[in-house]
N, C-alpha and C positions, 0 to 999 in steps of 0.2 A: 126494141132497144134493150127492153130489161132482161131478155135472152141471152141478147149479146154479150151485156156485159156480166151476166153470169159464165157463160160461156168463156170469156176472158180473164174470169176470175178462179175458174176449175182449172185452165190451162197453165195460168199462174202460179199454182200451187202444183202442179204435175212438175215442172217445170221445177219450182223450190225441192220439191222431193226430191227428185233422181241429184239434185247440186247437194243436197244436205250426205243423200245415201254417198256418192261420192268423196265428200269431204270428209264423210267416218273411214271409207275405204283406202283412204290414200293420208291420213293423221293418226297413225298409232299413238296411244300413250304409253308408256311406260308403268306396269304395277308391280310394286313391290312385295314380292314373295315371302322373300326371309334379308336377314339384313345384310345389302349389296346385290341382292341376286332378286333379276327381274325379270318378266314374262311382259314380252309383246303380243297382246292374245289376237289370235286371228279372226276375221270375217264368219259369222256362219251363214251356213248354204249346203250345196252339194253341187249343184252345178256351174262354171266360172261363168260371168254374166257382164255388161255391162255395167250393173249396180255394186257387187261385190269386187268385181275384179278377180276374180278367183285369189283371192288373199284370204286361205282359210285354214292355212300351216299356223299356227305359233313359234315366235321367236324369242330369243332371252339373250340375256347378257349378263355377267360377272364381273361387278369392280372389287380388282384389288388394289393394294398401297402402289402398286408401280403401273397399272394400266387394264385395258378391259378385257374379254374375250367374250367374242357374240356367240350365241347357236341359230345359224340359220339363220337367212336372208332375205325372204320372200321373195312374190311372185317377177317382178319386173326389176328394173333400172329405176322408176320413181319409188316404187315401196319402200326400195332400198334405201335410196334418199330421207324420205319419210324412218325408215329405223333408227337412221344414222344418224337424225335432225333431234330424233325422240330419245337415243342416249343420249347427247349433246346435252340436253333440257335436265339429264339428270346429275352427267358429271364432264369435267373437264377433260379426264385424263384421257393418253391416246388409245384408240383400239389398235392391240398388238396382234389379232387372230383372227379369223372367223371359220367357223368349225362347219360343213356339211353335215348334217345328220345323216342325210339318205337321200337318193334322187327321186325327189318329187320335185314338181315345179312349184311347187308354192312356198319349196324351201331354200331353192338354188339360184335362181335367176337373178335375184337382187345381186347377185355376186357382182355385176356390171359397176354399180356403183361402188363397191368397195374398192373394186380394182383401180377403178378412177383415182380414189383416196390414196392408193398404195400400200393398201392393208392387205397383207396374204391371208389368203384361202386354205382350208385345209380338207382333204377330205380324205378317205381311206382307200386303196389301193381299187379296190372290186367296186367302191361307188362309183368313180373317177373313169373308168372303164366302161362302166352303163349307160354314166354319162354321154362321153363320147360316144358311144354306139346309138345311141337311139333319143337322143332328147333336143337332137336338130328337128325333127320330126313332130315331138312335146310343144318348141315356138313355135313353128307354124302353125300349131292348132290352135294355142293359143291365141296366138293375134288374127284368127277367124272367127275366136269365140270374146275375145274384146276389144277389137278393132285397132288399127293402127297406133292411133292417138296414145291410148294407154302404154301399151307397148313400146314407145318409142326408146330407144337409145337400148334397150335390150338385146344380149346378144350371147351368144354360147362362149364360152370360155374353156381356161384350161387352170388348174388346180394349181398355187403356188408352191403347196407343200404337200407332198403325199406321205400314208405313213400306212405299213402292215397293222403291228400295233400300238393300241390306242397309248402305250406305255410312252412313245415316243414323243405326246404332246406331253410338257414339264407345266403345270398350269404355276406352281410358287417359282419356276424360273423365268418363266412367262410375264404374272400379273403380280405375282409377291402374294401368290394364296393356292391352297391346297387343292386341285379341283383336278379330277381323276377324269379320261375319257377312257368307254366302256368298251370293247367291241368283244364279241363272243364267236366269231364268225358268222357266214352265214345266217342268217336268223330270220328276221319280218324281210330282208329284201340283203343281197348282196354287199358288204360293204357297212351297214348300217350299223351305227354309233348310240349309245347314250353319253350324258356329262352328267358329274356327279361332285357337287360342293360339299365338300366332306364337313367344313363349318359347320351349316347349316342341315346339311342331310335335305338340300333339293335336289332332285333329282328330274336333269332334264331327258324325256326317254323316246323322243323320237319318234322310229317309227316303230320303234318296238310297243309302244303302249298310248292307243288312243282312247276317247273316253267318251260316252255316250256317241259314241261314230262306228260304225262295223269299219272294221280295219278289213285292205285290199290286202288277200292273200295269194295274190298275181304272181312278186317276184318272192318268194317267200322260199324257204326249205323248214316245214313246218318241226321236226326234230329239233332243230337248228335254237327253232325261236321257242319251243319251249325250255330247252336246256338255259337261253339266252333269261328267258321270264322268273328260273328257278335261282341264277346267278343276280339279278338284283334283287327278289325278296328276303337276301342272305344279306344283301345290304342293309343298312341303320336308314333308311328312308323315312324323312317326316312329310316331305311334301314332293307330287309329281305332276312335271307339269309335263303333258302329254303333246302328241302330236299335233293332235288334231284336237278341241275341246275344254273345257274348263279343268284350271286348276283341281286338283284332288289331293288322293291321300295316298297310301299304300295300297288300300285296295284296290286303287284302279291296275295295277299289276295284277292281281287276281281275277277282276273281271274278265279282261282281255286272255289270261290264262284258260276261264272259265267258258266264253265262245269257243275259243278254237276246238277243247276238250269238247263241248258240244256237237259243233261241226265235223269232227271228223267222227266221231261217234255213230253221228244220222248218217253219216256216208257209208261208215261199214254196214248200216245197217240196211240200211236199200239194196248197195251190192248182196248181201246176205237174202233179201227176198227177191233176188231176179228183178228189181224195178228199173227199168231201161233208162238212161242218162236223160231222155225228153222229157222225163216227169221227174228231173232229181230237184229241179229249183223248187217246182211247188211242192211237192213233199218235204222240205226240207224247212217246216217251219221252227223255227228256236223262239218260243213266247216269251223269254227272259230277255230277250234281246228286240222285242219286235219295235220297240219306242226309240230305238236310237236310229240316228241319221242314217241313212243309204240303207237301210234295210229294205227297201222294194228295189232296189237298184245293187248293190254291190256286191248284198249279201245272195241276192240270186245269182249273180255271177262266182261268188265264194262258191257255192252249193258243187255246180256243175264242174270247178276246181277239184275242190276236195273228192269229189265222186271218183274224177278219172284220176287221181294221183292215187287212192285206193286199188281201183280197178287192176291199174300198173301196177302196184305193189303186188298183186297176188299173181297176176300174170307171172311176174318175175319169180317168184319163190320156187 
């Protein structure tokens, strides 16, 4: 009997656990950054799971005198919910906007429930495009990798407002506050945006700048995104809230500058000793970088990236 009800009692608390992990996964709160400008910070993990829900984007939001503007949505139709319930708790006023950063799923999907609301969407010309093309694809893995239930009422969409450039979003015509969206072209991925609260100098950057996490340099034109990294440290930036990771500072522009400049470095330098593509990932150690997330995982797949966009590069000349 005293087995049993031991046994009944670890079950119990397994059981409280995954209900508690859930309840942090699906109730953001809202923190306050600088004054008005807030960061919904995301899940950490690396891989999307039943416990995280792959909800591991950071989201933000902008009140001004006439109304809001979000960045980014999260992963499903309920996070979305969950964002939308978590400004609500902070202010009245209506949300006018909701900006895409970049097509990730952990920053797009929520888009389900805003639409419900009647809040247009905005994303940029080449994100919106990616979209469409491949991220019908992105849901079904997802609701493979978190099961229906979560998932539910999720669904692909199509962008209310699109815009080349970022000039075309009016953020004082908008919300009655000065807030610039950034695009540089091309850059960390097709299409990808930063927001930048001129007030306060937060700067939200997407997926241009993540932070203690090796950034995926998949959809990327690496030229692109460092000219993009050299264009906000010319900004008055006092605080950045990244993609993926905790709140920082300006430096986190530099670190992220500082991988890539690493990475492609070791790349030429392999190609320079004839070291064959099967050995680029393990050769390709960066010790500055070894403690951030996805470094046995994304940063090996980075490696064998950056090798062959090298390789191409000289092929070509």
């Amino acid at each position: 009997m005293r087995f049993g009800a031991r046994a009944l009692v670890a079950w119990l608390a397994g059981c409280l656990g995954v209900l508690a992990a859930h309840a942090a996964a699906s109730d953001p709160k809202a923190v306050e950054v600088a004054g008005g400008v807030y960061m919904l910070p995301g899940e950490a993990g690396e891989e999307p799971n039943a416990t995280n829900l792959g909800r591991f984007g950071n989201a933000g939001f902008i009140v001004g005198p006439s109304g809001v503007l979000v960045i980014d949505m999260g992963t499903s139709y309920r996070h979305g919910k969950a964002l939308l319930a978590a400004i609500a708790r902070v202010t009245d006023r209506p949300v006018k906007l909701a900006i895409v950063t970049h097509t990730r799923q952990d920053f797009l999907f929520g888009g389900t429930a805003f639409r419900e609301r009647g809040i247009p969407i905005a994303m940029q010309t080449a994100a919106a495009e990616l979209m469409a093309a491949r991220c019908e694809n992105c849901l079904k893995t997802l609701r493979q990798q978190l099961g229906d239930e979560p998932m539910e009422g999720t669904a692909m969409y199509q962008a209310d407002r699109l815009f080349d450039d970022g000039k075309a979003i009016d953020g004082q015509a908008l919300i009655g506050r000065k807030v610039a969206v950034l695009y540089y072209g091309h850059s960390s991925g097709p299409g990808d945006v930063a927001v930048f609260d001129e007030r306060t100098g937060v700067l939200f950057a997407g997926g241009m700048v993540d932070r203690e996490r090796i950034p995926d340099i998949g959809d990327s034109d690496l030229p692109g995104w460092h000219r993009a990294l050299a264009a906000l440290r010319a900004l008055p930036v006092k605080v950045v809230v990244p993609g993926h990771g905790p709140v920082g500072g300006p430096t986190a522009i530099d670190d992220i500058e500082r991988y890539l400049s690493q990475l492609e470095a070791r790349a030429r330098a392999l190609i320079k000793a004839d070291t064959p593509l099967s050995e680029a990932a393990d050769a390709t150690e960066l010790p500055d970088f070894a403690r951030w997330q996805q470094y046995d995982t994304v940063h090996r797949r980075n490696a064998a990236i950056a090798y062959l966009r090298v390789e191409r590069e000289q092929l070509l000349k």
